[in-house]
C-alpha positions in Angstrom: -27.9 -67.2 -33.0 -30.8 -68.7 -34.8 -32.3 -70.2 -31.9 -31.7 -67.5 -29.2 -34.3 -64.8 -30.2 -36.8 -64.7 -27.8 -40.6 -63.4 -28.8 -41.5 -59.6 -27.2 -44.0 -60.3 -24.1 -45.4 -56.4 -24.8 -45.8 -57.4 -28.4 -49.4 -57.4 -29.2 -50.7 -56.5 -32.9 -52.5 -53.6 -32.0 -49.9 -51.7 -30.1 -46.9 -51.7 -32.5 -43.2 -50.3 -30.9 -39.6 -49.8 -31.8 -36.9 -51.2 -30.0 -33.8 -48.4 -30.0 -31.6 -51.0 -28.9 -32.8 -53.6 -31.4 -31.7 -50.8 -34.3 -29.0 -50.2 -32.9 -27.7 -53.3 -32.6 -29.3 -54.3 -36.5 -26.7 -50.8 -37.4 -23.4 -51.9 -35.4 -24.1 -55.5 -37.4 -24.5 -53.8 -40.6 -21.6 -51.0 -40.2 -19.6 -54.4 -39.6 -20.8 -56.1 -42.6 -20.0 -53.2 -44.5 -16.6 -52.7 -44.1 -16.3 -56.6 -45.6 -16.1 -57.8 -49.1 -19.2 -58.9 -49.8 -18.5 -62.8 -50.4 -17.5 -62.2 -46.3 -20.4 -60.7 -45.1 -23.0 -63.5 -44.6 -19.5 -65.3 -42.4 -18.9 -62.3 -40.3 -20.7 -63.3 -36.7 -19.4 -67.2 -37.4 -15.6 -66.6 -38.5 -13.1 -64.6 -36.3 -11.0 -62.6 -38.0 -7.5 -63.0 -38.8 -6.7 -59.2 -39.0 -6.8 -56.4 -40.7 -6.2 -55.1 -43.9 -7.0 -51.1 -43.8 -7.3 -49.8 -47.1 -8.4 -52.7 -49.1 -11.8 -52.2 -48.8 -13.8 -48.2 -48.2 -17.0 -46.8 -47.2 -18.2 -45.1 -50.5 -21.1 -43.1 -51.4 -22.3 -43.8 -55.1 -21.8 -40.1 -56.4 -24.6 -38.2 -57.0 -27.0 -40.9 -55.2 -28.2 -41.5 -51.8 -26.7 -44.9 -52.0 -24.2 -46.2 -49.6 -22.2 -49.1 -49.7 -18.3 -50.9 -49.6 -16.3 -51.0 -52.5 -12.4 -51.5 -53.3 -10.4 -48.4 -52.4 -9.6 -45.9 -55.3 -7.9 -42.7 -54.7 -10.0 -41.6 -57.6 -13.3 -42.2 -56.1 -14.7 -38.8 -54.3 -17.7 -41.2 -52.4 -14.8 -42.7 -50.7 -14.1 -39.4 -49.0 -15.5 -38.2 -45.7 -14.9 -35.6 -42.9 -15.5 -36.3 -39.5 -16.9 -32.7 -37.7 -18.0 -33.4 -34.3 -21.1 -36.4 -34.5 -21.1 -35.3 -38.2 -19.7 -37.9 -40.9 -20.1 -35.1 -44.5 -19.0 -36.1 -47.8 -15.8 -34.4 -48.4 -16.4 -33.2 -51.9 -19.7 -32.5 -51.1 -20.0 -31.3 -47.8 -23.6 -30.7 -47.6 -24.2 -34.0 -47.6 -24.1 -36.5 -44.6 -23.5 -39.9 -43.7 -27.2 -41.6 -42.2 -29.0 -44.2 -40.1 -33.0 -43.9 -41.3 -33.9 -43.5 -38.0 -35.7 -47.3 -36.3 -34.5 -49.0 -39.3 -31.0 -50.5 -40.2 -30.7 -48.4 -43.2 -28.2 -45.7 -44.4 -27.5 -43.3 -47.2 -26.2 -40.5 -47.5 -28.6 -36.8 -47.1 -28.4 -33.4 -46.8 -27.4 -32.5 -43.8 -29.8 -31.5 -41.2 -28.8 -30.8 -37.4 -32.1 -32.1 -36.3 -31.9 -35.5 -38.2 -30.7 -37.9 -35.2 -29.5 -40.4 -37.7 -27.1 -38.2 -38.8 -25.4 -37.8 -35.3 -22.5 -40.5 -34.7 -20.0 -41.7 -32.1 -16.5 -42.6 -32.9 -14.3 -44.8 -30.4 -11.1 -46.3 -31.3 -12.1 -47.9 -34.1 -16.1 -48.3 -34.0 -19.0 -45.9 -35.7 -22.2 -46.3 -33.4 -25.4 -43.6 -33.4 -24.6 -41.1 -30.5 -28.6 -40.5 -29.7 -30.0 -44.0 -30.0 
């Protein structure tokens, strides 16, 4: 994909602008990555997948940090647990706490909860996360 990028004709340096589309896009790619082991994550847009192994690897929040990342499953692990209200992804131990996109960048955490925080405001079909107000 290296080659296919194409330069912005609006770009100019003094008239700087964010592309929704291009963050969302940068978020579905690293919601993808994260649900891989990390030796599989620089392979995922060259290697098709073979299926699926649900339950190997989790979404986790580091407890007691904003941090956000995969690790191997473990009942034990209350980061691993969410609750899906609505467009809201909460911690399920710590329900004040939500799952979010740093809105025009392709990073998440995890934050308080705030209903007018558009990064924390998701979509969920079959089986894919995206942002429901980008």
């Amino acid at each position: 994909m290296r080659g296919s990028r194409r330069p912005c004709p609006e770009r100019n340096p003094r008239h700087e602008h964010h592309h929704p589309r291009k963050a969302l896009s940068v978020t579905a790619l690293l919601l993808r990555a994260a649900l891989l082991p990390a030796g599989q994550a620089q392979a995922a847009g060259t290697v098709q997948p073979t299926g699926r192994t649900p339950g190997l690897y989790c979404l986790a929040n580091t407890w007691n940090t904003a941090t956000v990342s995969v690790k191997p499953c473990n009942p034990n692990d209350q980061g691993q647990y969410r609750n899906v209200t609505g467009r809201r992804i909460s911690l399920a131990f710590a329900p004040a706490y939500c799952f979010a996109n740093t809105w025009n960048t392709p990073n998440l955490a995890t934050k308080p909860c705030d209903g007018a925080d558009r990064g924390q405001n998701w979509a969920i079909f079959n089986d894919q996360i995206s942002l429901a107000l980008a």
